[in-house]
Structure formats: structure tokens, C-alpha cells
C-alpha positions as CSV (number, residue, x, y, z in Angstrom):
1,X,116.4,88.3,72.4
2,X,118.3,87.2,75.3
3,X,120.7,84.6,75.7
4,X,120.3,82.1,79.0
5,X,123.6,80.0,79.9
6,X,122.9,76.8,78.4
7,X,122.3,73.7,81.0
8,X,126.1,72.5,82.5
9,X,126.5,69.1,80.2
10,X,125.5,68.0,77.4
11,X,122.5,65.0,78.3
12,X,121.8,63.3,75.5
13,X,118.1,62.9,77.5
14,X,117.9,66.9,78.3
15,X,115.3,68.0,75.6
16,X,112.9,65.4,76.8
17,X,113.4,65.8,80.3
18,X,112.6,69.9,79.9
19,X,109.7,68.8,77.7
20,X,108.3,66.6,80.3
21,X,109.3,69.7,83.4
22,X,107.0,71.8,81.2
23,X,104.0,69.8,80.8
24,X,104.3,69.0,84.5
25,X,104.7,72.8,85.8
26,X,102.1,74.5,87.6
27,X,99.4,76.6,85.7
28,X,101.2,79.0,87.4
29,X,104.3,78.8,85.8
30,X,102.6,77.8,82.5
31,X,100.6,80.7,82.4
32,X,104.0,83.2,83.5
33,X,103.6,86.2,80.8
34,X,106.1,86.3,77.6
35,X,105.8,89.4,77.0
36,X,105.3,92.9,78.6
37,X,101.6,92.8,76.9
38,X,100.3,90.0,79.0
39,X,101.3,91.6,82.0
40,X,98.5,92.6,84.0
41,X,98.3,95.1,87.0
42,X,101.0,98.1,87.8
43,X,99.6,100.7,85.5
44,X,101.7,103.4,87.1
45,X,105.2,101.0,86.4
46,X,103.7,99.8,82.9
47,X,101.8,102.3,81.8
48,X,102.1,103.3,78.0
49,X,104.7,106.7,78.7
50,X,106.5,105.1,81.8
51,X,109.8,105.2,82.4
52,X,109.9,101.2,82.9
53,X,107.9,100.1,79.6
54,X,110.4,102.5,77.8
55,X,113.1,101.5,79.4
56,X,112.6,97.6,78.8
57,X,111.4,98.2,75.2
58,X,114.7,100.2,74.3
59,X,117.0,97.8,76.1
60,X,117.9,100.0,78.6
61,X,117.0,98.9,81.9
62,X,119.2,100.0,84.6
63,X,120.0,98.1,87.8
64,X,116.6,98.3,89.9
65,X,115.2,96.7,93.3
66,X,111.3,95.6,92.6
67,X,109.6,95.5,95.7
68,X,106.0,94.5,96.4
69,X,104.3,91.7,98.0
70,X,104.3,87.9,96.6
71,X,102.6,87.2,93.6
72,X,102.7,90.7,92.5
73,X,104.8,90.2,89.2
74,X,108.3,90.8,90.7
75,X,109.6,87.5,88.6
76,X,107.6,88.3,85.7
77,X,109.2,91.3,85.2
78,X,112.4,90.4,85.7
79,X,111.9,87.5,82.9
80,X,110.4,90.1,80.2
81,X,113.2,91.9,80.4
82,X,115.3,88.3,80.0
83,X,112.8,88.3,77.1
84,X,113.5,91.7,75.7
85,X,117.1,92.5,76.2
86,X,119.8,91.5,74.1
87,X,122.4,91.1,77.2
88,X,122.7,87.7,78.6
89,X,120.3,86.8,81.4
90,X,121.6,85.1,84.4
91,X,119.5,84.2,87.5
92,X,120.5,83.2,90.9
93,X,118.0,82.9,93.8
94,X,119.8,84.4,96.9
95,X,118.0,81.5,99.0
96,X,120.3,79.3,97.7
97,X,123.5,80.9,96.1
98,X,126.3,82.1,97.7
99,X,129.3,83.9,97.7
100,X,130.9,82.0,95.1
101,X,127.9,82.0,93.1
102,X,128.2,85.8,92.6
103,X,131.9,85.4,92.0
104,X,131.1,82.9,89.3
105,X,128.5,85.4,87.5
106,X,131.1,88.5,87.6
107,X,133.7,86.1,86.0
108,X,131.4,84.9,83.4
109,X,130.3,89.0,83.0
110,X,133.6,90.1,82.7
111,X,134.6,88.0,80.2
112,X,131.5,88.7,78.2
113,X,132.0,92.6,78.1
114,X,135.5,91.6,76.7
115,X,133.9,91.1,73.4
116,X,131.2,93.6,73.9
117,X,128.4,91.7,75.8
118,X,126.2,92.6,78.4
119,X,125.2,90.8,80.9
120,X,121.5,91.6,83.4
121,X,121.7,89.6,86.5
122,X,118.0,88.7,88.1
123,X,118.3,88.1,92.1
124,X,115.5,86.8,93.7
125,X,114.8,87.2,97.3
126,X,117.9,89.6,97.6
127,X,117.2,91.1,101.1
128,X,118.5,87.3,101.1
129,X,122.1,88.0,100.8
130,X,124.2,88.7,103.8
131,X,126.4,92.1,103.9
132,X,129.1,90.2,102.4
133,X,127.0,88.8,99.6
134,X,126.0,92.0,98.9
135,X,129.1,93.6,98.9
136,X,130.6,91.9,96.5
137,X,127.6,93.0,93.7
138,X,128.5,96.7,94.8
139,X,131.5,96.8,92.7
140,X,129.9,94.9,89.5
141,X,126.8,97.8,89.6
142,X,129.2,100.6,90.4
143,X,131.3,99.9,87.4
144,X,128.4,98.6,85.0
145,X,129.9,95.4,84.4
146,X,126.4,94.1,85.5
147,X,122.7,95.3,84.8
148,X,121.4,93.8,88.7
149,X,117.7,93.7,89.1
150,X,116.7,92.3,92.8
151,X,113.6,91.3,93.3
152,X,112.3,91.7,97.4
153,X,109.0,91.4,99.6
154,X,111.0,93.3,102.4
155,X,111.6,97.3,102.2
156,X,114.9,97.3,100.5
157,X,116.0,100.8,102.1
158,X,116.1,98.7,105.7
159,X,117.3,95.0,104.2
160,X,119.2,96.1,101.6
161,X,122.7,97.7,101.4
162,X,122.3,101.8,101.9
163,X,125.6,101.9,98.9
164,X,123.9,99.1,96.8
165,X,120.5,100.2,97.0
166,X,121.3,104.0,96.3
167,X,123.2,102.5,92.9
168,X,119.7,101.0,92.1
169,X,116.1,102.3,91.2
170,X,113.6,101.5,93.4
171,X,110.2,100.6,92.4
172,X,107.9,99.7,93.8
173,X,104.7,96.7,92.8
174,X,101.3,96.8,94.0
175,X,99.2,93.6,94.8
176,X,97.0,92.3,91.9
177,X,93.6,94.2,91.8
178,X,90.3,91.9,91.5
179,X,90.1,92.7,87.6
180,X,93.4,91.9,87.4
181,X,93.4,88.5,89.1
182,X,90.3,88.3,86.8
183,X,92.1,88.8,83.6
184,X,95.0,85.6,84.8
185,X,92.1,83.3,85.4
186,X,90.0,84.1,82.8
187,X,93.3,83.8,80.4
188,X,94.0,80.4,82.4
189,X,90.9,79.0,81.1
190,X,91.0,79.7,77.5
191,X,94.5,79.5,77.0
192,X,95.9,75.7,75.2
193,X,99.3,75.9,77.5
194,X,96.6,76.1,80.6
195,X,93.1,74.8,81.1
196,X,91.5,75.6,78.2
197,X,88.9,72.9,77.0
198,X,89.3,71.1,80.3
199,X,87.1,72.9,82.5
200,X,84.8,76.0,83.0
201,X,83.7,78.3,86.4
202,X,80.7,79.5,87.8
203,X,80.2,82.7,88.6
204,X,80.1,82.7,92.4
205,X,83.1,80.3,92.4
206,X,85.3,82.6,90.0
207,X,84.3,85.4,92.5
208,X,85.7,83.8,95.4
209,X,88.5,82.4,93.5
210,X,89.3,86.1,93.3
211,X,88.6,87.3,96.6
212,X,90.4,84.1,98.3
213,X,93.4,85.5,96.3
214,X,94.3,88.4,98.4
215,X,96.1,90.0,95.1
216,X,98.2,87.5,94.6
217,X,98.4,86.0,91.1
218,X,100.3,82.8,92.0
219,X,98.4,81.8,94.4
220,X,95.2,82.8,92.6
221,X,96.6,80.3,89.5
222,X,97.2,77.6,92.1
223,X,93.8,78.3,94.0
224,X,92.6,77.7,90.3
225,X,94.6,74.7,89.3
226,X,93.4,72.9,92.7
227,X,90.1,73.3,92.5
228,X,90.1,72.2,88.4
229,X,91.7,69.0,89.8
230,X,88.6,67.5,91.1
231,X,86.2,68.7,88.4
232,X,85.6,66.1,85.4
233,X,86.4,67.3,81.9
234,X,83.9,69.6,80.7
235,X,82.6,70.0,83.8
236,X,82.4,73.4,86.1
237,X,84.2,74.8,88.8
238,X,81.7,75.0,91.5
239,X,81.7,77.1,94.9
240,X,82.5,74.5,96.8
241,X,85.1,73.2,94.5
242,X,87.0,76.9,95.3
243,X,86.4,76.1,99.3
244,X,87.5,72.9,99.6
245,X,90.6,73.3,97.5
246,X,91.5,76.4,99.2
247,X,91.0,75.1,103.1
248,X,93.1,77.5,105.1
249,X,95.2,79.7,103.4
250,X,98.1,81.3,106.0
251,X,97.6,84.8,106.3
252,X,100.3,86.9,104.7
253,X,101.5,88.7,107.5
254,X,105.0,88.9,108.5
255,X,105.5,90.2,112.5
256,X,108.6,92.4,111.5
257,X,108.3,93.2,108.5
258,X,106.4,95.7,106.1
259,X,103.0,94.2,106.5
260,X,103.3,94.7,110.6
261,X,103.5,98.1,110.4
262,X,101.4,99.1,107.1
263,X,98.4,96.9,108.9
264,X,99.3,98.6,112.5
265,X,99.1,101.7,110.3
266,X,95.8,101.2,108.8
267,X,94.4,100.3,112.1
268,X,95.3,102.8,113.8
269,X,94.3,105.2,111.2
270,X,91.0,103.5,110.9
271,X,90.2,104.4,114.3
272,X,90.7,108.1,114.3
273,X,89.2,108.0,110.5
274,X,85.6,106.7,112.7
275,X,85.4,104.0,110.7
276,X,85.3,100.5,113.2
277,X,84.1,98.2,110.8
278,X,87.7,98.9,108.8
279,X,89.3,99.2,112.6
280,X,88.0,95.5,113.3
281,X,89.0,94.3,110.0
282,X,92.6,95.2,110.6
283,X,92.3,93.8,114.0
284,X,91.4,90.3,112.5
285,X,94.4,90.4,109.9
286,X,96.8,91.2,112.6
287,X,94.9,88.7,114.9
288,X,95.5,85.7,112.3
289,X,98.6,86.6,111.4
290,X,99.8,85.8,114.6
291,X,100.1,89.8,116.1
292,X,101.1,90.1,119.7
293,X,97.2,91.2,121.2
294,X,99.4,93.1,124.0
295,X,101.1,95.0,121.1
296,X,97.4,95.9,120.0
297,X,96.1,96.6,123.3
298,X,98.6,99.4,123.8
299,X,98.3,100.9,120.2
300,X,94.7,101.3,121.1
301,X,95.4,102.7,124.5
302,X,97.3,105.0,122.5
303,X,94.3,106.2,120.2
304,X,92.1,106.7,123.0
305,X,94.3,109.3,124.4
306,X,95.8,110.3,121.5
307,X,92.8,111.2,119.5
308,X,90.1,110.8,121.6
309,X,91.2,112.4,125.0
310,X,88.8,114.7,126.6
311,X,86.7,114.9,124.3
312,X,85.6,111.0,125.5
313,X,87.3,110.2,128.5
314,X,85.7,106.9,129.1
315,X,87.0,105.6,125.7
316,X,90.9,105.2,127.6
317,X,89.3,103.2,130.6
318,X,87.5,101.0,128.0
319,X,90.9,100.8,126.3
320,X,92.6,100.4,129.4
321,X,89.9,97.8,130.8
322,X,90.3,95.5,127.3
323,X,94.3,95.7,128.2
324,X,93.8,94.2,131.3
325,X,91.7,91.6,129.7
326,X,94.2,90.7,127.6
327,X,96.4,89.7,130.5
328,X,94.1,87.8,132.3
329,X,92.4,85.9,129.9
330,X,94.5,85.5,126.8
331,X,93.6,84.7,123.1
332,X,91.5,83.1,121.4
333,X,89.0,85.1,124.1
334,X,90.5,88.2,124.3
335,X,89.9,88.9,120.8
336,X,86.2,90.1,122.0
337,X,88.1,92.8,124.5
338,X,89.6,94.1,121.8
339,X,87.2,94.5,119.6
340,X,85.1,96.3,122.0
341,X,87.8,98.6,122.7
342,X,88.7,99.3,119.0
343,X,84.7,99.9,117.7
344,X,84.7,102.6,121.4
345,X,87.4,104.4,120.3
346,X,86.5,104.1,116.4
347,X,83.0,105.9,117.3
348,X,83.9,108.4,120.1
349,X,83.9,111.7,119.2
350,X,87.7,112.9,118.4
351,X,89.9,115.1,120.2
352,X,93.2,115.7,120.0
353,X,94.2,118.7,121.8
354,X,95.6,117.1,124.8
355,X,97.9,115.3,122.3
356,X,98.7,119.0,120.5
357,X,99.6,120.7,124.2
358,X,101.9,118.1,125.3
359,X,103.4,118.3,122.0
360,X,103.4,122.1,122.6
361,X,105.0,122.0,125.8
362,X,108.1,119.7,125.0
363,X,109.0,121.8,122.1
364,X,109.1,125.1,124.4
365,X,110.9,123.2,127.3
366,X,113.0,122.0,124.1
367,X,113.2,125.6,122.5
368,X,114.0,127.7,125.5
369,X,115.1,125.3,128.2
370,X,113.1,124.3,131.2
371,X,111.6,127.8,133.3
372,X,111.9,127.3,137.1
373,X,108.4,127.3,139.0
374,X,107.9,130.6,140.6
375,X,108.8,130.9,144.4
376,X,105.0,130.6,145.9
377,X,105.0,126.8,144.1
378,X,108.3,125.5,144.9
379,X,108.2,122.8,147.7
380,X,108.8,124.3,151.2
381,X,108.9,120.9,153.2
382,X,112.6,120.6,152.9
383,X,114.8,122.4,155.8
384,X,115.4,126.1,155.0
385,X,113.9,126.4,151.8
386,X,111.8,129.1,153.4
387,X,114.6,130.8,154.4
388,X,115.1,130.9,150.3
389,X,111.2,131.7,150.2
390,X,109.8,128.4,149.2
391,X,106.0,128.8,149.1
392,X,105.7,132.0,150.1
393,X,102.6,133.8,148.6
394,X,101.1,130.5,148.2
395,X,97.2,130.8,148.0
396,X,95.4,127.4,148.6
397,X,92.8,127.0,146.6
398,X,90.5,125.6,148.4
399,X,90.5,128.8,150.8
400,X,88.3,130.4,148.0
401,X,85.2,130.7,146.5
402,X,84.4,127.5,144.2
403,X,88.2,126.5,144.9
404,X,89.8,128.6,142.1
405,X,92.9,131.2,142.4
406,X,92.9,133.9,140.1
407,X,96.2,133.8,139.2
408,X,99.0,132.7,137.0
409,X,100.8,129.5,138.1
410,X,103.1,129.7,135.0
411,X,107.1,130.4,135.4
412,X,107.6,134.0,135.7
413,X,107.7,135.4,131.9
414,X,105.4,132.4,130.7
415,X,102.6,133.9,132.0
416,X,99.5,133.7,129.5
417,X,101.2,130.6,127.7
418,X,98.9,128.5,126.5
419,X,99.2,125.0,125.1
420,X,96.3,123.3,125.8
421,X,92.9,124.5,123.5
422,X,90.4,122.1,124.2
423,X,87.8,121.2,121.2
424,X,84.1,122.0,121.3
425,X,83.7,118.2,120.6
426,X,81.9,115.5,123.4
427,X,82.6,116.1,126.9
428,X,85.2,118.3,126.3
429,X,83.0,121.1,125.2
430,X,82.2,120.9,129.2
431,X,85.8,121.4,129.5
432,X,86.3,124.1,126.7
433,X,83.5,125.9,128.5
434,X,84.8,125.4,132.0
435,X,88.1,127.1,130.8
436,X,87.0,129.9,129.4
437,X,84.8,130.3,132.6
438,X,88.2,130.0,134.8
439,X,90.1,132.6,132.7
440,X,87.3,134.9,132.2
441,X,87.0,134.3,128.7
442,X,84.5,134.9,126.3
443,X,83.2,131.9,124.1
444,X,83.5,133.8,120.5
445,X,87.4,135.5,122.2
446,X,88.9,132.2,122.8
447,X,92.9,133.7,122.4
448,X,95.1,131.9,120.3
449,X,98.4,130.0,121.8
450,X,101.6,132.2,121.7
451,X,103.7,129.2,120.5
């Protein structure tokens, strides 16, 4: 079992005032799990042959960096292992300790391994810690004079120390599932340190207890603990007990951090996937969160060149048309632009073969250099460039038939290149058929790109 550093003095008045702390926690805190048992969620971290429940229940946990999104069980975790190990468990919370903090803890470690104690370190909110801060852990997990187990909502490979975080295992929490968030209430109601005898919950109010949640588990005992507040003993939880208590929770959305981009991510990806109703429920997160709308107005200019292109060109003027709403009328109003924009480019057909021949071209130009035009398209305006045979040879197009030139206007060696192979997909089929048309193609002998 582990041993926690005792409380600084000896208060003659400290067992009753931790008593009375207890009683008065949270359900929350009350209802923290002891043991790795009553943890719920991260079946891939906890699972029955994982490397983490093996590692706890051996008393070997290594120095590790838990990552995941609040109410997750970072903190639990951490305390389990308080729980399990036989090292000393120190905690620090690096919103409020400092450099001489740390210091402190590596003295008090040091002199501990002298007679053969370990000591595990838990450090809350370590993206936290400034450079120096960190730094001076380095050493102490480099040499094992400390187990150091962080505990982050940010991605620790970009807040963290590269030479601290490559010392640590990585791993990586999920958000609480519905059945999950299930099993903590349902627990919280029974259980004699939470609510058990005091109240019940109806079904429709334990459902959107749950889906209020957002995978959180803290928040989900809190949401819970509110709501049992104004119910009379005995009594049930109702729906509108669950509403009222939980008013409006902030959206968990943080402009630079991991939930920007994984939301950007989905929404984007939501779009090409065809699917606007996920596309508009993205938009809304990022929306309440506080997301820039100019920031969403250009990723969805993007996707409607990017994987719609020809294949719908009005989807980029729709996109382009809810950008320039955007500017001129400005949230709450421009919400309705963009969702508009989002649901066109969600349900036009998809295309991304203007994307792939641009790609195409740059890596050639990259690969063998930029090829000079030949001399029949090089400009002639300037003085004496014909005397260098500027434009000569040129054939204007519209001097012939339907305005096409039957020739190459690729840089001499290039010719046949293609990069741009247009899908059979919306309006560009016209397009696809129009090519093959100009270069005298077949429809089943489309060639394939030489690159």
C-alpha cells in the first residue's frame, strides 16, 4: 500500500477536520474509484492482458504521460496506482507548484532511495510547467530516482518536453462511453458513501443525465449531485430536475488546442464522407465553442474544391457566396450561410481529380525542375524576343474549327503528360467526355498518367 506524506504539523483538530472535508466533498470525489476494479471505461488501457493493469498490479509502473480529455479518469488512475504501489505517493498540481516544489520532492526522493524507498510522483496538469519546470524532472526520470506520471488534456508530444516526454510512456484515455457514465451513476445511487437511500431517477432523466455528460464522468457526478439537491428524500430525479440543474454547460472546446483540430478534422471529413447531418453537427460544436466562422468558411471553400471540384462546380461559388456572408453579416446570422454551404458540399457528388493533378504537377516541377514553355507560347510583346523566336508557330485557336489546336502545348519532352484525369462523376463526366473528345480518345482507352 502506499505511503502519502503525512499533513505538515501535528493539529491536535486534524482528524476531525479531514472527517468533516470528507462528508462535505462532492459525489464526485466521494465516489473516486479505490481500486482498479471500479474503474470504468478504457478497455484497451485496462483490459485484463494489458500492459497497464499488469504493470500497476505488479508494482511496476514506469514513468507515463496520461492524456485524454477531462473527466476521463486521468486522476483516478494516477490514485490506484497511489493505491497499489508500495513506493511513496507524492502529488503536486503544476497549476500551483513551482520550481521549488519539484526541488523539494527530489530532496525528499533522494533521501528515500537511501534506505531503499521508492518514490511515484503524480503531476497534474503538467503541460502546466514551464521548460524550466520541466527540466528539472528530466534528471529525476532519467536516473529513476522518481516514477513521474503526468497527467494532461493537451497533446503532450507539442506541450511537453521532446527529452522528458521520450523518457515517458504515452497513453492515451478515451472519453467515458454512455454505459460507462451509466455504470458511475448507477453506482452513485446505490452506493452508502454517495446517494444511496436519498434519492432515485427516472428513466428519461438518467438518459439525459448521460447524454448532457459529454463523456465526462466528473461532470456527469456533479450534473447528478445538482439535480439530487432539489429532490426531497425518497423522491425521484425528474427530467426537468436534470435541465434545470444543468442550465448551460460551456462547450468543451479549446481554440488551440487538440479539440480545434480533431473537430476541424471531423468536419471536414464529414463533408467528403456525404454525410451533412454529421457536417452540421461539427459545425455547431465549433460554432459554440467560440470557432472563428472565417476559419470555417475557408475550410469549406477548401472541400468544395478539394473534393468536390468539377465534378460540382457550383458547390465553390456556394462556398465562396456563404464566405462573403460571413463578412458582411457576422454571427449569430451567419451561422445559416454556413450551414448551407456545408449540407452543398456534404451532398455534391465528389471529385477530386483537380486536387490529384495539381498534386501531380508540383511533384514533377519538384522532381525534374521547372521545363521552359516551348518557343510558339513564350510571350513575344517584349522588344526582340522575336528575334529569339518568341511565338513563332503560334496557332490561335480560335482560327479553327470549334476553336481547338490539335497539338501539344506541353514543354518539349513533356508531351503526352498527363495529370489531370477527370471522374465520370456529376458534371464532370461532361468534362471527362469533352477530353477524350479533344485528344481523340476512346471512352473504354482512357490512357493512364505517365507520373
Amino acid at each position: 500500500m502506499a505511503r502519502r506524506e503525512p499533513p505538515h504539523g501535528d493539529d491536535l483538530f486534524a482528524g476531525l477536520v479531514e472527517d468533516r472535508l470528507k462528508a462535505s466533498r462532492p459525489l464526485a470525489a466521494r465516489m473516486r474509484p479505490a481500486s482498479l476494479d471500479q474503474v470504468v471505461g478504457q478497455p484497451a488501457l485496462l483490459g485484463e492482458d494489458s500492459f497497464l493493469r499488469k504493470a500497476i498490479q505488479g508494482d511496476r509502473v514506469p514513468s507515463m504521460v496520461l492524456y485524454g480529455p477531462p473527466g476521463c479518469g486521468k486522476t483516478t488512475l494516477a490514485r490506484v496506482v497511489a493505491g497499489a504501489t508500495q513506493a511513496v505517493f507524492e502529488e503536486l498540481s503544476a497549476v500551483s507548484a513551482g520550481l521549488a516544489d519539484v526541488r523539494a520532492v527530489m530532496a525528499r526522493a533522494r533521501d528515500r532511495l537511501a534506505s531503499g524507498q521508492r518514490t511515484v510522483l503524480f503531476l497534474d496538469e503538467i503541460h502546466r510547467f514551464n521548460k524550466a519546470q520541466q527540466d528539472a524532472l528530466l534528471p529525476a526520470v532519467e536516473d529513476g530516482l522518481i516514477t513521474l506520471i503526468g497527467a494532461t488534456t493537451e497533446n503532450p508530444y507539442y506541450e511537453v518536453n521532446s527529452a522528458l516526454v521520450s523518457r515517458m510512456r504515452v497513453l492515451v484515455l478515451e472519453a467515458l462511453g454512455p454505459d460507462d457514465i451509466g455504470s458511475l451513476v448507477d453506482r452513485a445511487l446505490v452506493d452508502p458513501t454517495g446517494l444511496s437511500g436519498r434519492v432515485t431517477i427516472a428513466a428519461d432523466a438518467r438518459q439525459a443525465l448521460l447524454m448532457r455528460s459529454g463523456g465526462d464522468g466528473r461532470h456527469a457526478l456533479n450534473l447528478l449531485e445538482a439535480a439530487a439537491a432539489g429532490v426531497g428524500d425518497g423522491e425521484a430525479i425528474s427530467l426537468q430536475d436534470v435541465q434545470q440543474a444543468a442550465g448551460g454547460r460551456p462547450i468543451v472546446y479549446d481554440r488551440d488546442g487538440d479539440a480545434h483540430y480533431d473537430t476541424i478534422s471531423a468536419f471536414i471529413k464529414s463533408m467528403r464522407g456525404s454525410d451533412p447531418d454529421a457536417a452540421v453537427y461539427y459545425l455547431a460544436v465549433m460554432l459554440q465553442g467560440g470557432e472563428d466562422p472565417k476559419f470555417i468558411a475557408r475550410r469549406i471553400l477548401v472541400a468544395a474544391s478539394e473534393d468536390v471540384g468539377n465534378a460540382d462546380p457550383r458547390a465553390l461559388e456556394v462556398a465562396a457566396a456563404a464566405a462573403r456572408s460571413v463578412e458582411f453579416v457576422g454571427m449569430p446570422e451567419a451561422r445559416i450561410p454556413l450551414a448551407q454551404a456545408a449540407i452543398y458540399v456534404a451532398l455534391a457528388p465528389k471529385s477530386n481529380a483537380a486536387y490529384k493533378a495539381i498534386g501531380a504537377a508540383l511533384e514533377s516541377v519538384e522532381r525534374e525542375g521547372p521545363m521552359r514553355p516551348p518557343l510558339s507560347l513564350r510571350d513575344s510583346s517584349r522588344p526582340n524576343a522575336k528575334h529569339f523566336g518568341h511565338g513563332e508557330g503560334y496557332h490561335y485557336p480560335h482560327d479553327f474549327p470549334d476553336g481547338v489546336v490539335d497539338e501539344s502545348l506541353m514543354p518539349e519532352g513533356m508531351e503526352g503528360r498527363r495529370f489531370y484525369a477527370p471522374t465520370d462523376r456529376g458534371v464532370e463526366a461532361e468534362l471527362s467526355e469533352r477530353l477524350r473528345s479533344l485528344k481523340g480518345e476512346a471512352d473504354e482507352d482512357e490512357p493512364e498518367r505517365p507520373f
